[in-house]
C-alpha positions in Angstrom: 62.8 -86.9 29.8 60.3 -85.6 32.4 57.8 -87.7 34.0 54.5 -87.3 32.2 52.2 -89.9 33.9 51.2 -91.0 37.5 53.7 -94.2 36.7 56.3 -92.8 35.7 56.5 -90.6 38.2 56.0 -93.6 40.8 58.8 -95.8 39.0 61.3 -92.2 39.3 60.7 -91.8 42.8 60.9 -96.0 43.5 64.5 -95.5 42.0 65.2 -92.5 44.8 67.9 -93.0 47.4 66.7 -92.4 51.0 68.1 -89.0 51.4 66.1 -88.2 47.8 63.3 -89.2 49.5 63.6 -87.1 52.4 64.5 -84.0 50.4 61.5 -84.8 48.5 59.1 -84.9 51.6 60.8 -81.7 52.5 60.2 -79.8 48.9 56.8 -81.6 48.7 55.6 -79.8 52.7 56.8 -76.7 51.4 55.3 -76.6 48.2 51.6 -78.3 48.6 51.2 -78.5 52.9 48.4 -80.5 53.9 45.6 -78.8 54.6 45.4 -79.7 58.2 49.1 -77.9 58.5 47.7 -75.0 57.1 44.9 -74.9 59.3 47.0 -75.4 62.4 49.4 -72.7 61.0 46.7 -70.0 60.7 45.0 -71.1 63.6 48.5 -70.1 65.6 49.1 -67.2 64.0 45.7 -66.1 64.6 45.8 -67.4 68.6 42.8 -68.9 68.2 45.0 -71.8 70.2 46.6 -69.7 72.6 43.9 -71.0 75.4 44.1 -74.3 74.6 47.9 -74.4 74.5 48.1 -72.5 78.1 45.3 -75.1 79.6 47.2 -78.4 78.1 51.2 -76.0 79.5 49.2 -75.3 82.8 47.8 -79.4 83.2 51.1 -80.2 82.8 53.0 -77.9 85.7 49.9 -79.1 88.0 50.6 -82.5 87.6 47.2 -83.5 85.8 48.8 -85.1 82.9 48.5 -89.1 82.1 50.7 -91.0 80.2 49.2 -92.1 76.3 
């Protein structure tokens, strides 16, 4: 029997061991990636971060980096 409603499905992944769980985050980024992942991932591919990434790589081999 498939799930077929929003509970069912929430009492079938309830009864999950933790590794099912983890496989199902796994299957789950693959499949429908947030859309902030997405962005980032485009934004990469397209280097529209490449600036930022070298300004935050260069702060940190200057030494003008503070702890969170």
């Amino acid at each position: 029997m498939s799930p077929k409603t929003l509970k069912e499905i929430e009492r079938a992944i309830g009864s999950l061991t933790t590794q099912e769980v983890q496989e199902l985050y796994v299957w789950l980024d693959q499949h429908f990636p947030q859309p902030i992942d997405a962005r980032v991932q485009s934004d990469l591919s397209a280097g529209s971060l490449d600036t930022a990434i070298q300004r935050a790589l260069d702060d940190e081999t200057n030494g003008r980096l503070r702890p969170l």
